[in-house]
C-alpha positions in Angstrom: -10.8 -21.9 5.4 -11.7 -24.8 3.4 -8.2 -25.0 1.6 -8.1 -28.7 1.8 -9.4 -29.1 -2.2 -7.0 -27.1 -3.3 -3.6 -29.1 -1.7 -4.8 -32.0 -2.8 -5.5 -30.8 -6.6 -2.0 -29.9 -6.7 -0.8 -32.8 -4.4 0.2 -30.5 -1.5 0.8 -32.1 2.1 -0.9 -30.2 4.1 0.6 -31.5 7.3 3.9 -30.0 6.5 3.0 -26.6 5.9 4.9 -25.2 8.6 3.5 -22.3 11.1 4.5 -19.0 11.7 3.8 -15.5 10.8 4.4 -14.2 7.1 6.4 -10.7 8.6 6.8 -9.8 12.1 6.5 -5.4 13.3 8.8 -3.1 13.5 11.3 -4.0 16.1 14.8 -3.3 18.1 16.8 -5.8 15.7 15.1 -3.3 12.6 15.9 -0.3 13.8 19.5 -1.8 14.7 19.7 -2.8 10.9 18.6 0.4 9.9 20.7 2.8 12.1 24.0 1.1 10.4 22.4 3.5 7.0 20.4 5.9 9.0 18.1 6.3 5.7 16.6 10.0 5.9 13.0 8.9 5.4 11.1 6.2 7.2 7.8 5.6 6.3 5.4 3.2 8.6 1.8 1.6 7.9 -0.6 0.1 10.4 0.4 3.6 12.9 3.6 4.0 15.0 6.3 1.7 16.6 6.8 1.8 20.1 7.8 5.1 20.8 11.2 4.3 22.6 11.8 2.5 18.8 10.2 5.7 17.1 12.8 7.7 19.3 15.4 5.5 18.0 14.8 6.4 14.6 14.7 10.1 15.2 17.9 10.4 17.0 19.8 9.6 13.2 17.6 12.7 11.7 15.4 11.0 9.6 11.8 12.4 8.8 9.3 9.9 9.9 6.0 8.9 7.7 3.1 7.3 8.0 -0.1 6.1 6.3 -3.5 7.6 8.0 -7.2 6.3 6.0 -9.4 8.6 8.2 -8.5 12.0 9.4 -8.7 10.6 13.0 -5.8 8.7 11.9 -4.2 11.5 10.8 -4.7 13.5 13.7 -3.3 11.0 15.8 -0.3 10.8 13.8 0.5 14.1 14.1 -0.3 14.3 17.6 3.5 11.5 17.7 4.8 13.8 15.9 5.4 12.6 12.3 6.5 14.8 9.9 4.5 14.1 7.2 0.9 12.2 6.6 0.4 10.1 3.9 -3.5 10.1 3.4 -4.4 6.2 1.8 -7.6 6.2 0.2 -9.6 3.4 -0.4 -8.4 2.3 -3.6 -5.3 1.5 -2.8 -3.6 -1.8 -3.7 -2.2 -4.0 -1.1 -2.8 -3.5 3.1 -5.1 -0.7 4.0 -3.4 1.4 6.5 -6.0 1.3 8.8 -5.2 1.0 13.0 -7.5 3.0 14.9 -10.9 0.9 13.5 -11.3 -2.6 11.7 -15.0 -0.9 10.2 -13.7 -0.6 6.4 -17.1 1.3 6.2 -15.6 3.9 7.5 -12.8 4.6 4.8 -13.6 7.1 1.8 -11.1 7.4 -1.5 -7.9 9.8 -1.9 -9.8 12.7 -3.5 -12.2 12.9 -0.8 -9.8 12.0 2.0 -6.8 14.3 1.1 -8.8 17.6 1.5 -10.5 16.7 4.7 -7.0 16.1 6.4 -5.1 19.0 5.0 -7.9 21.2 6.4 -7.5 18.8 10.0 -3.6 19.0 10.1 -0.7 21.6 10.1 1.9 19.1 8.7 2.2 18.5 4.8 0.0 15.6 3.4 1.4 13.1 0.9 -1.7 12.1 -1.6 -1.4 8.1 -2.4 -3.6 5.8 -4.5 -5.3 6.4 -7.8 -3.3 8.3 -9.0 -1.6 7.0 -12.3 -0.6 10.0 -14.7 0.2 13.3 -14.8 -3.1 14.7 -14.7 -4.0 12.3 -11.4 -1.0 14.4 -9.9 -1.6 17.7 -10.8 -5.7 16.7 -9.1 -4.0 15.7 -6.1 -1.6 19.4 -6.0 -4.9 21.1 -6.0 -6.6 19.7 -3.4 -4.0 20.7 -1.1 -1.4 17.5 -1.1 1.9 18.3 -0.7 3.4 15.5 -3.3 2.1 11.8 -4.2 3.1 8.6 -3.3 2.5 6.3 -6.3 2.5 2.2 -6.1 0.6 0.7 -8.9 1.5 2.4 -11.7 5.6 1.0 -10.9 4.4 -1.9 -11.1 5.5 -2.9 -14.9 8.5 -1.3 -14.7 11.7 -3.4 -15.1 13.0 -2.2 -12.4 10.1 -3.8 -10.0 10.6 -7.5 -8.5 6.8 -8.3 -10.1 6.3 -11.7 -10.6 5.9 -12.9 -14.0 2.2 -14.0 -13.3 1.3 -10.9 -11.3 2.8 -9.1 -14.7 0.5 -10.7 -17.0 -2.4 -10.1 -14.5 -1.7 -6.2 -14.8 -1.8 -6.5 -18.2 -4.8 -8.3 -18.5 -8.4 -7.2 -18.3 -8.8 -8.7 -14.9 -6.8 -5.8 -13.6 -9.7 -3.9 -14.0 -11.6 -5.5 -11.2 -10.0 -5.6 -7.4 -11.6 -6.1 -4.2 -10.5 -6.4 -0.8 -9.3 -9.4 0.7 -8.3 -11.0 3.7 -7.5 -14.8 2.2 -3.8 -14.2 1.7 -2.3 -12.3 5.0 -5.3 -12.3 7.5 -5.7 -8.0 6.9 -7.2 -6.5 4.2 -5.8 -5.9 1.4 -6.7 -4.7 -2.4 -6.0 -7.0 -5.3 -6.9 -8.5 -8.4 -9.7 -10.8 -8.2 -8.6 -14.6 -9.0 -10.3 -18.0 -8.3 -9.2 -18.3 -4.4 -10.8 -14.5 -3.9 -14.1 -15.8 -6.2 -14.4 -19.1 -4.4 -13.9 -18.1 -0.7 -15.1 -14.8 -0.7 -12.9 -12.6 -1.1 -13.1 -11.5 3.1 -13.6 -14.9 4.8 -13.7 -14.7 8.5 -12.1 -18.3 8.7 -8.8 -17.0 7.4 -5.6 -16.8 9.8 -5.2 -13.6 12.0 -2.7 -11.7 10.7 0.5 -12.4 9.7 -0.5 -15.9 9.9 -2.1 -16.4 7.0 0.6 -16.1 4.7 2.2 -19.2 5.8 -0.6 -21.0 5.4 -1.4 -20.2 1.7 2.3 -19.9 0.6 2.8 -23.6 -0.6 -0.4 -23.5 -2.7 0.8 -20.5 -4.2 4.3 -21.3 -4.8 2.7 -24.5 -6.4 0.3 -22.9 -8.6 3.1 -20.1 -9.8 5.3 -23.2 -10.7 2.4 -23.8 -13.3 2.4 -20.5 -14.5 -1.0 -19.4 -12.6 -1.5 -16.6 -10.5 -5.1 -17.8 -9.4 -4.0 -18.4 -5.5 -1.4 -15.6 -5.7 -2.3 -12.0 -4.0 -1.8 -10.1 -6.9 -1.9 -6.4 -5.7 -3.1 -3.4 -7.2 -4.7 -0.5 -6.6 -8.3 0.3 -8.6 -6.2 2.2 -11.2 -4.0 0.3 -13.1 -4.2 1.9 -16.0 -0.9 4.0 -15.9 1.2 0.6 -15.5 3.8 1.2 -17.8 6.3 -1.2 -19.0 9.1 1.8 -19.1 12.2 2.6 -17.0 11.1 3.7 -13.7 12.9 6.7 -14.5 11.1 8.1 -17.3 8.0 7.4 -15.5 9.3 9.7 -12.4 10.3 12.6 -15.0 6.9 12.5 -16.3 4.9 12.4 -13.3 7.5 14.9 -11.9 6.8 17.4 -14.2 3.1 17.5 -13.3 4.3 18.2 -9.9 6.3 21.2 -10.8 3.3 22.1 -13.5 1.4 22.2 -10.4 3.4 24.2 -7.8 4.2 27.0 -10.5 0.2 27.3 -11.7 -2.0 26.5 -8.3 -4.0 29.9 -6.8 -1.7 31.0 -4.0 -4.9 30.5 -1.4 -5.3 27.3 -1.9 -1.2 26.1 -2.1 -0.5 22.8 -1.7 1.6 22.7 2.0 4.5 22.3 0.1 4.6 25.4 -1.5 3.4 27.5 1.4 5.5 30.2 3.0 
């Protein structure tokens, strides 16, 4: 990518930036870490582990999760024996999901994903993306999801480790424009649109394979944060950021929990979210 403008406007040595990948996968020395508190859910993106690692995390008793965009994915999923399906529609902020095709043409939103894989598979599906509020929730119930998994909305929070300029960004207008972007890990991902995404295209096939490209943007962006700018930062978000709330996680949970139960109590027995089947 041509980055080479941008370290020297902030006087960046682009010779020291050192190499390496940004997060490595799921491994032996994880699972180690994570049997010592043998959490009860595990939830994975980009598919499976290795399944001697995914037996691993069984033997402790803990339900296993992951993310599926297509109902292929789904399928698939269930076929490993997960125990639960989280269907990731398009507008999600941060990494699609994707890992049985790259073809991004091929992914659809939450409300028209969630239905087609509760009717493909026999294990509850957890709705994610969009949704923001109660009545996003209650949508999701009715289509046949078994509960939500919410990002965005946590976002202002206090209790979320946001950065102070991916805050202001959330609560800005920009917020309401995201696209897809490969500049800042080498996979796609959903963010807020800001000058590196305008001026390199927001999917640039020059950009690192991923997880390589984080290590090569991450001095520009620590640079430009210093300066209070969030313009080569990858600010995530889904499309709907309009339930970011600067409130206690907590009362945001008891609100968007009560359209859960809302739902379960009031939904037409044929058509019961998995949860709340017999």
């Amino acid at each position: 990518m041509r980055k080479s403008p941008y370290f020297r406007e902030f006087g960046i040595d682009a010779s020291a930036i050192p190499a390496g990948p940004g997060r490595v996968p799921f491994s032996a020395a994880a699972a180690e870490v994570l049997e010592e508190f043998q959490p009860a859910v595990v939830s994975f993106h980009f598919g499976l582990p290795a399944p001697e690692l995914l037996e691993r995390v069984r033997r402790w008793g803990a339900k296993i999760l992951s993310s599926a965009t297509t109902v292929d994915e789904a399928l698939w999923l269930e076929a490993r024996g997960v125990d639960a399906v989280i269907a990731q529609g398009l507008e999600a902020g941060g990494h699609r999901g994707h890992f049985l095709s790259e073809d991004l043409g091929m992914q659809v939103g939450t409300f028209a994903l969630v239905p087609q894989i509760v009717r493909a598979v026999k294990i509850p599906v957890i709705a994610a993306v969009g949704i923001a509020d109660a009545k996003g929730v209650a949508a999701a119930m009715a289509l046949g999801a078994a509960g939500v998994q919410i990002g965005t909305a946590y976002m202002l929070c206090a209790e979320a480790t946001t950065s102070a300029v991916h805050r202001a960004a959330l609560k800005s207008d920009a917020a309401r424009v995201t696209a897809l972007t490969n500049l800042f890990t080498g996979r796609p991902a959903r963010g807020i649109v800001n000058r590196l995404m305008r001026e390199l295209g927001p999917i640039n096939p020059a950009a690192p394979a991923f997880p390589l490209a984080t290590a090569a943007i991450a001095p520009l962006r620590a640079q430009a944060e210093s300066l209070g700018s969030g313009e080569f930062s990858p600010l995530w978000a889904g499309q709907n950021a309009s339930g970011c709330k600067e409130v206690p996680a907590s009362l945001l949970t008891r609100e968007l929990a009560g359209a859960l139960e809302y739902a379960l109590q009031h939904c037409d027995p044929g058509e019961a979210p998995q949860a709340a089947r017999p």
